[in-house]
C-alpha positions as CSV (number, residue, x, y, z in Angstrom):
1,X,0.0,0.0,0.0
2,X,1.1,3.2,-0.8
3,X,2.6,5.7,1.5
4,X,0.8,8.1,0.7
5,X,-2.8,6.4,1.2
6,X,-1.8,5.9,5.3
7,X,-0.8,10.2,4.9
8,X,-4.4,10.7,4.1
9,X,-5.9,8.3,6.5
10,X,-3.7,10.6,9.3
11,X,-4.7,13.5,8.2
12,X,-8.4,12.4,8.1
13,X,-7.9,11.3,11.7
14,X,-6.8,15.1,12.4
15,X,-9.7,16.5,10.9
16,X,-12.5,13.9,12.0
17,X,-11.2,14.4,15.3
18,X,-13.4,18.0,15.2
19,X,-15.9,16.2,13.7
20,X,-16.3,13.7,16.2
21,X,-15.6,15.6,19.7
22,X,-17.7,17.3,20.3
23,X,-20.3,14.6,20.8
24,X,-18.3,14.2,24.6
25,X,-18.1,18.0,25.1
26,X,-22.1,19.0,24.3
27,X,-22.7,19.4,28.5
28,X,-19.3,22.1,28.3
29,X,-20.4,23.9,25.4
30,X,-24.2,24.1,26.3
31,X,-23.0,25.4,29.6
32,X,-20.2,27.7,29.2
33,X,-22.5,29.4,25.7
34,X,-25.4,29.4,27.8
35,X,-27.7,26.9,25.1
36,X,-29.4,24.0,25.7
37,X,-27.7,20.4,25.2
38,X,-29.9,19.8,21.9
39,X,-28.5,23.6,20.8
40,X,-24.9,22.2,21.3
41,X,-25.9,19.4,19.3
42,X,-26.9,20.9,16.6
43,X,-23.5,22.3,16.0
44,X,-22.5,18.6,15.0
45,X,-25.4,18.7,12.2
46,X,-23.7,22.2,11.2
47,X,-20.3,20.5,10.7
48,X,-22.7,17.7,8.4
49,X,-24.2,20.5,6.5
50,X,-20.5,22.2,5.8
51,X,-19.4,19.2,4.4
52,X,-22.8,18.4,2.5
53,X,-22.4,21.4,0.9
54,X,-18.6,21.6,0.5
55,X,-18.0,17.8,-1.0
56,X,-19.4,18.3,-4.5
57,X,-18.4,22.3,-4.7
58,X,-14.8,22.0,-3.9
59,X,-14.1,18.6,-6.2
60,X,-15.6,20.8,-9.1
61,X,-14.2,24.1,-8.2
62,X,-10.7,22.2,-8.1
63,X,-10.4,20.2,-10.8
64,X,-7.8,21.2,-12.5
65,X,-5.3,21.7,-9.7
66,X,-2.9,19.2,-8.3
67,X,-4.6,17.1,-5.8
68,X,-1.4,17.8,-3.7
69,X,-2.3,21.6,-3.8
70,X,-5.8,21.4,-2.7
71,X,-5.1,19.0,-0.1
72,X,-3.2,21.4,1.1
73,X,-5.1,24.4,0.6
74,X,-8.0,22.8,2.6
75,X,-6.0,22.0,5.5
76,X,-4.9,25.7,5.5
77,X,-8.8,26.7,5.6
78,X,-9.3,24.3,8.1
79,X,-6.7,25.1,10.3
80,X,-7.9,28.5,10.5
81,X,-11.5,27.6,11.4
82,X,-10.4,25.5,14.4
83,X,-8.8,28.8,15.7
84,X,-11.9,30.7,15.2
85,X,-13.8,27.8,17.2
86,X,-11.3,28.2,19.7
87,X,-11.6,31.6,20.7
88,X,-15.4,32.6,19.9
89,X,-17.9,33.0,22.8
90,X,-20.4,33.7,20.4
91,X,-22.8,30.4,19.7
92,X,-23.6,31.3,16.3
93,X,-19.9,32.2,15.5
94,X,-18.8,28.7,16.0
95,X,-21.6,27.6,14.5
96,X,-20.9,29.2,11.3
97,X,-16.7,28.4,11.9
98,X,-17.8,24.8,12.3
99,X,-19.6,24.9,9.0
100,X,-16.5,26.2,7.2
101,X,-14.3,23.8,8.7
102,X,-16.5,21.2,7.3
103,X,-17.2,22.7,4.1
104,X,-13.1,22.2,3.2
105,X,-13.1,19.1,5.2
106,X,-15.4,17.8,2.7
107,X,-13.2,18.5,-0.1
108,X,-10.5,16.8,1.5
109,X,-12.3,13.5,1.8
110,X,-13.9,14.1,-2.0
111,X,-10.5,14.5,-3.3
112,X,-8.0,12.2,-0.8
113,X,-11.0,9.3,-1.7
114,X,-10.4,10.0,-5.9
115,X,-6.3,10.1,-4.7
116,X,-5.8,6.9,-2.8
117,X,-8.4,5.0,-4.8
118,X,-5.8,6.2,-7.9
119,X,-2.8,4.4,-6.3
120,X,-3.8,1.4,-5.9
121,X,-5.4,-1.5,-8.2
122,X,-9.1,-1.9,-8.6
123,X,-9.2,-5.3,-6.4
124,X,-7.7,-3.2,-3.7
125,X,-9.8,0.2,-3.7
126,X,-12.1,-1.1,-0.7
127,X,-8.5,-2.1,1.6
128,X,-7.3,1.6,0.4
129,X,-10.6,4.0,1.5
130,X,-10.4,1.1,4.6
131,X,-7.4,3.2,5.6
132,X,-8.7,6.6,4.7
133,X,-12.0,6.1,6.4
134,X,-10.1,4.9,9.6
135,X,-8.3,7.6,10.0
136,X,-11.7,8.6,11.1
137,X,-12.2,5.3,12.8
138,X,-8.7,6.3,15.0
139,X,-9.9,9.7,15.6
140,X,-13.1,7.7,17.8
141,X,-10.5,5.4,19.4
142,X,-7.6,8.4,20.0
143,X,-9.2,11.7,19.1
144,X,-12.6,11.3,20.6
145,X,-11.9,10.6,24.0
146,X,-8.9,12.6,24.3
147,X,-10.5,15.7,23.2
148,X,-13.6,14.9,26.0
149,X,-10.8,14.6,28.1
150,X,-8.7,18.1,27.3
151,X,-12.2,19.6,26.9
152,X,-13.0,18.3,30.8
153,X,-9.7,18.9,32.1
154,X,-8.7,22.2,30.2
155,X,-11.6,23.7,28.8
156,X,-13.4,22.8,25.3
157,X,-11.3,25.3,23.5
158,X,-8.5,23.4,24.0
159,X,-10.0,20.7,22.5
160,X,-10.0,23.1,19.1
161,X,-6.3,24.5,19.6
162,X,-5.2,20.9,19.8
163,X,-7.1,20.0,16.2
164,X,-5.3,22.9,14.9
165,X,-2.0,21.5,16.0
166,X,-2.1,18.3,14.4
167,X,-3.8,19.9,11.5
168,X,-0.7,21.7,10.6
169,X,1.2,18.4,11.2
170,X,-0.6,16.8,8.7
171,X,0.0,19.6,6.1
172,X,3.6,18.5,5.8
173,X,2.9,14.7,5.5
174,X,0.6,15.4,2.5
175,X,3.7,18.5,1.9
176,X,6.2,15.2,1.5
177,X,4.1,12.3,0.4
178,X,1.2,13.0,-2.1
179,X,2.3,13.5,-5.9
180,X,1.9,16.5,-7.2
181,X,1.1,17.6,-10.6
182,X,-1.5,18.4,-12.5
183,X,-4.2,16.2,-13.9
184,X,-3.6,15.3,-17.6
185,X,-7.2,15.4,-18.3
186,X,-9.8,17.2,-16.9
187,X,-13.3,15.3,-16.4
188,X,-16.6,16.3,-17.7
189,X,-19.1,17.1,-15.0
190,X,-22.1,16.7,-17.2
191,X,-20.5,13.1,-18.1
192,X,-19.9,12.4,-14.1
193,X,-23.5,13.2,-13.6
194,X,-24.9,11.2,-15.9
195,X,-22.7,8.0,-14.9
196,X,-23.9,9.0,-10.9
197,X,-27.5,9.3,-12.1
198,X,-28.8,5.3,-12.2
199,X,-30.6,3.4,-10.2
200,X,-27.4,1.3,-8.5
201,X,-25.6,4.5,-7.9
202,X,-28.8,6.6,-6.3
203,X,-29.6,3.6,-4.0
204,X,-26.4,3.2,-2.4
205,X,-26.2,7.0,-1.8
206,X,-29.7,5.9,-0.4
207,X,-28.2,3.2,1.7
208,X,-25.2,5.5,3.0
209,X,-27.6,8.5,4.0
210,X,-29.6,6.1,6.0
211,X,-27.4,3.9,7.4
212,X,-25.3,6.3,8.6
213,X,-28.1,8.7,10.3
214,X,-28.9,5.2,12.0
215,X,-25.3,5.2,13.7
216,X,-25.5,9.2,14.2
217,X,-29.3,9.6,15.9
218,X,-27.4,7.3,18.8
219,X,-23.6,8.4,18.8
220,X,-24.5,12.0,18.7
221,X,-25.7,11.6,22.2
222,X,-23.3,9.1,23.3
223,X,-21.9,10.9,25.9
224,X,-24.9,13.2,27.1
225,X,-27.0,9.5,27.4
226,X,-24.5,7.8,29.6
227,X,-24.0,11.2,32.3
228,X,-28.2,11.8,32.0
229,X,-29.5,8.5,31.4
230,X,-26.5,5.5,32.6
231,X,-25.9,7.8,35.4
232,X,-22.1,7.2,34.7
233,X,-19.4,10.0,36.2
234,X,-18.4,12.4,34.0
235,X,-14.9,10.4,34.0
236,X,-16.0,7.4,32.4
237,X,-17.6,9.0,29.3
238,X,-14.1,9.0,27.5
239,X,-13.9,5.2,28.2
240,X,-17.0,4.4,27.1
241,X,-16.4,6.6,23.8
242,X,-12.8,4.4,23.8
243,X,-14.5,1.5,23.4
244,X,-16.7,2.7,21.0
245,X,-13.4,3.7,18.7
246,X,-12.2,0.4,19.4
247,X,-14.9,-1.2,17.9
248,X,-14.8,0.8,15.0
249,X,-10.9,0.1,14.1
250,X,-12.1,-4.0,14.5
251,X,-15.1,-3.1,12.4
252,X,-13.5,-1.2,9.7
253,X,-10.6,-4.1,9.3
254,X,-12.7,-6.8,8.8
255,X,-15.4,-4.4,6.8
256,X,-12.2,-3.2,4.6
257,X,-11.6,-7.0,4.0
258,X,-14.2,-8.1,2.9
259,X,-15.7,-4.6,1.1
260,X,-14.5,-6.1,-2.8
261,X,-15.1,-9.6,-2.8
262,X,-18.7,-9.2,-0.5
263,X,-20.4,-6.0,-0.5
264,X,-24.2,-7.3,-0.1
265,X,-22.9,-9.2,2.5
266,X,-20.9,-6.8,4.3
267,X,-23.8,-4.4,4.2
268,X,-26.2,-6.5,5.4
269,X,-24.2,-8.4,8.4
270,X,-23.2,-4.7,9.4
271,X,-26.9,-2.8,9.0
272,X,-28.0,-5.7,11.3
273,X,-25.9,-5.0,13.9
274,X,-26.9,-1.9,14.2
275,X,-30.0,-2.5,14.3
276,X,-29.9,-4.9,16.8
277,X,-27.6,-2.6,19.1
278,X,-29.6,0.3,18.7
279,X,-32.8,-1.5,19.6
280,X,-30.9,-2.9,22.7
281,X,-30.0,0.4,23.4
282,X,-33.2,1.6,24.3
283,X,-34.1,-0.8,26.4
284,X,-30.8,-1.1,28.0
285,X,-30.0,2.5,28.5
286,X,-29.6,2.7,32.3
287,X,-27.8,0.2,32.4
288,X,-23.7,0.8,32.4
289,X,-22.1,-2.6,31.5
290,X,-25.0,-3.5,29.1
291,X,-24.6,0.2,27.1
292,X,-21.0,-0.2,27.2
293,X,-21.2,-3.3,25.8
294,X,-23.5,-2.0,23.3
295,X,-21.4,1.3,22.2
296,X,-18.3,-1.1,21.4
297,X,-21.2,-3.0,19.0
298,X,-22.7,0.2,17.5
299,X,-19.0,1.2,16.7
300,X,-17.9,-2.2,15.4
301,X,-20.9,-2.1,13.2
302,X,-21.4,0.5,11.9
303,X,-17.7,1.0,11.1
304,X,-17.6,-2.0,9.3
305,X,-19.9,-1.0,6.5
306,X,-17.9,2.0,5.6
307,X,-15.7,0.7,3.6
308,X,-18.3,-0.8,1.0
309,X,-19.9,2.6,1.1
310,X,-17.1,4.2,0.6
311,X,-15.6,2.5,-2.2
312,X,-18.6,0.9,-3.7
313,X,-19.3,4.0,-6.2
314,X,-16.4,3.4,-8.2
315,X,-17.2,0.3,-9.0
316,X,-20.6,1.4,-9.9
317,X,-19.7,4.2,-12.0
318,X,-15.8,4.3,-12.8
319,X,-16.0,7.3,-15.3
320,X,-16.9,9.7,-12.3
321,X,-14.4,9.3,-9.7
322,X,-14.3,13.0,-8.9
323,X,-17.7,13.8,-8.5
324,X,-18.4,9.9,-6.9
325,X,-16.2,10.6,-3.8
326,X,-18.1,13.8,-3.7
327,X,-21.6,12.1,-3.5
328,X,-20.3,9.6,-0.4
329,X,-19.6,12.5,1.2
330,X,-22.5,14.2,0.6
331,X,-24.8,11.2,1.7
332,X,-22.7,10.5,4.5
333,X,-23.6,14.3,5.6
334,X,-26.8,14.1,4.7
335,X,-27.1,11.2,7.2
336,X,-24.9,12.5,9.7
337,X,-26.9,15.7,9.8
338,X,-30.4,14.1,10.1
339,X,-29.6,11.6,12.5
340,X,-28.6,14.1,15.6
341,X,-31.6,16.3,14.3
342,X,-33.9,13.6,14.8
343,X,-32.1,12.6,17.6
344,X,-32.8,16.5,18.8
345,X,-36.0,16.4,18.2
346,X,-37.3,13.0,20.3
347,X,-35.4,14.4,23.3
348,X,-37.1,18.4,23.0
349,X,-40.4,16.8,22.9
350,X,-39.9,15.1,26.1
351,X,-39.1,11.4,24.6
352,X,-35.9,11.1,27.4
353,X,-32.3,10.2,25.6
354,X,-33.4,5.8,25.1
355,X,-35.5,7.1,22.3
356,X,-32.5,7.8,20.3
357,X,-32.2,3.8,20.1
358,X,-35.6,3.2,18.9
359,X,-34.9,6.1,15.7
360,X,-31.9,4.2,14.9
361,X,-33.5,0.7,14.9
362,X,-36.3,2.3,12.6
363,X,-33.3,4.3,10.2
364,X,-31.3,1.0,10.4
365,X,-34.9,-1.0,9.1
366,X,-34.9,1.6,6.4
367,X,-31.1,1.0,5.1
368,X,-31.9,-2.8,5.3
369,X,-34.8,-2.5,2.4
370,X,-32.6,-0.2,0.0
371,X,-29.6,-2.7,0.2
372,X,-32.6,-5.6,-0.3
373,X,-33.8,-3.6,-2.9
374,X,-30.4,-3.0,-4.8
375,X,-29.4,-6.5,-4.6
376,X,-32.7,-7.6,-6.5
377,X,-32.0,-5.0,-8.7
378,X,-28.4,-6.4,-9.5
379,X,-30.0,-9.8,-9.4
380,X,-31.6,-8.7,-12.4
381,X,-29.7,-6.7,-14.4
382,X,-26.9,-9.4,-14.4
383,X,-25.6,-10.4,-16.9
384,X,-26.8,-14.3,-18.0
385,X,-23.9,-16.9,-17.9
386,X,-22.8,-18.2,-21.4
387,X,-21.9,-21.5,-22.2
388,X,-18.3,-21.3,-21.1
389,X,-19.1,-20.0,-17.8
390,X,-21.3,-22.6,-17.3
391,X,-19.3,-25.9,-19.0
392,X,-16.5,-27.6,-16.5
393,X,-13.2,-26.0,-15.4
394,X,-11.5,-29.3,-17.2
395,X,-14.2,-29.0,-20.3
């Protein structure tokens, strides 16, 4: 495997650590901005919507640049954002900072998913965005709980100064490691559509978008459920969010593994255990050894189906890698946006933080029909065997 794929997978880990944190710092944000804990929250959806909105911009708007430059050019963007998190005291100020941190996050992904998937050979694109996408998965097993625990022991700010920090670290990695140049051919974005616009291609954005709002309505309030609701200290939120990110790094390995040669599969073993874990979830909620349990699950999970969703697309449609990467990362944001909004919702009107598990048994249901639905619709669009397929090996 390339170098370079394993310099985007850290970077993605330095970025996705902002992403990710702030789901154990909602209780020091809501307190210290003087908002309520579903306010805070919604500051994760604002970080969706930046990179909803960024992912398909920025891979147009930077097409014909070296995908060494922009790399880099988003990192600078983002590296400034994290600074204007860090020392707003204004809610709506870091609201709109967050946004624009996510907005050149999102090209990063769009643009570091068309670059590693370009190193490597076609049987190993699911192994390759395995490694991108866990630099996300590390960020839940290192970033997460180490920024709940700077933002507890230091302030949440700090949690923001040190995403900056290794921000600018991962600027020179990318500086060293990814080729420059630019591209010798420019792709047509009315071509890109077109190949994006089919039935195979719209369901598995289908399938991302609800799949991962499944995982998102309960991780989003991870940490507030298990202070409110488990009635663990404070001190063991960044444990329990460990274990979560452990979880994830077992379910992304196996998921990356098996992402090529089984995708249905993988999609289906992984969108059950969600459901199952989110459904548990609810009933289990105040209980600590039982929700523990069940975080490591909702992790391993619902990591291990990322790297089919990530890497299925260019299978699908090959001629539009650019604007394909864009489109995970759009329906990943689209999910990742609803599901703490819907999450938000339940738990305004009263429903108490359990209910979270029962939306993400019902969005899990919901991603279980479109990947049913998509295998039929490969079942039938397949190809018949010929002759030779069909006569003996030794024929």
């Amino acid at each position: 495997m390339p170098l370079a794929v394993y310099i985007l997978g850290l970077s993605i880990f330095a970025q996705g650590t902002s992403e990710l944190m702030l789901t154990g710092l909602l209780t020091e944000i809501s307190g210290d901005l003087g908002v309520s804990v579903p306010q805070a929250g919604l500051l994760i959806s604002a970080f969706a919507l930046g990179m909803l909105i960024g992912a398909p911009v920025l891979a147009v708007a930077t097409q014909r640049w070296s995908r060494r430059t922009a790399l880099l050019a988003f990192l600078a963007v983002f590296v400034l954002a994290q600074i204007v998190d860090a020392l707003t005291s204004d809610y709506w100020v870091l609201f709109a900072a967050r946004m624009v941190g996510a907005f050149v996050y999102a090209g990063f992904w769009a643009v570091a998913s068309a670059t590693a998937v370009g190193l490597v050979p076609a049987d190993m694109r699911g192994r390759a965005m395995s490694i991108v996408a866990g630099g996300l998965t590390v960020a839940t097993v290192v970033g997460l709980p180490a920024g709940t625990f700077i933002g507890q022991h230091f302030g949440w700010r700090g949690a923001f100064w040190t995403v900056a920090a290794m921000s600018v670290l991962a600027m020179f990695g990318v500086l060293a490691k990814v080729p420059g140049g630019r591209p010798d051919t420019v792709p047509r974005v009315g071509r890109e559509i077109r190949a994006l616009v089919s039935g195979p291609v719209l369901l598995l954005y289908g399938t991302t978008t609800v799949a991962t709002a499944a995982l998102l309505v309960s991780f989003g309030y991870l940490g507030t459920l298990l202070t409110e609701t488990t009635r663990l200290s404070a001190g063991w939120v960044p444990v329990v969010l460990a274990l979560y990110g452990i979880g994830s790094v077992l379910g992304i390995a196996v998921g990356g593994r098996t992402a090529d040669a089984h995708p249905t599969r993988t999609l289906a073993l992984g969108i059950t255990g969600v459901c199952l874990a989110s459904g548990l979830l609810a009933i289990f909620a105040h209980q600590a050894i039982v929700t523990t349990i069940l975080a490591f699950l909702l992790g391993a999970f619902g990591f291990g189906i990322n790297p089919v969703l990530n890497s299925r697309v260019f299978t699908l449609a090959p001629e539009a890698a650019t604007l394909g990467a864009a489109g995970n990362v759009a329906s990943f944001n689209v999910g990742i946006t609803a599901g703490p909004w819907l999450g938000g919702l339940a738990i305004t009107a009263g429903m108490g933080y359990p209910s979270i598990g029962w939306i993400g048994l019902a969005l899990g249901l919901a991603a279980l029909a479109l990947v049913a639905v998509s295998f039929t619709l490969e079942r039938r669009t397949a190809p018949a065997p010929t002759p030779q397929d069909l006569a003996p090996a030794d024929a």
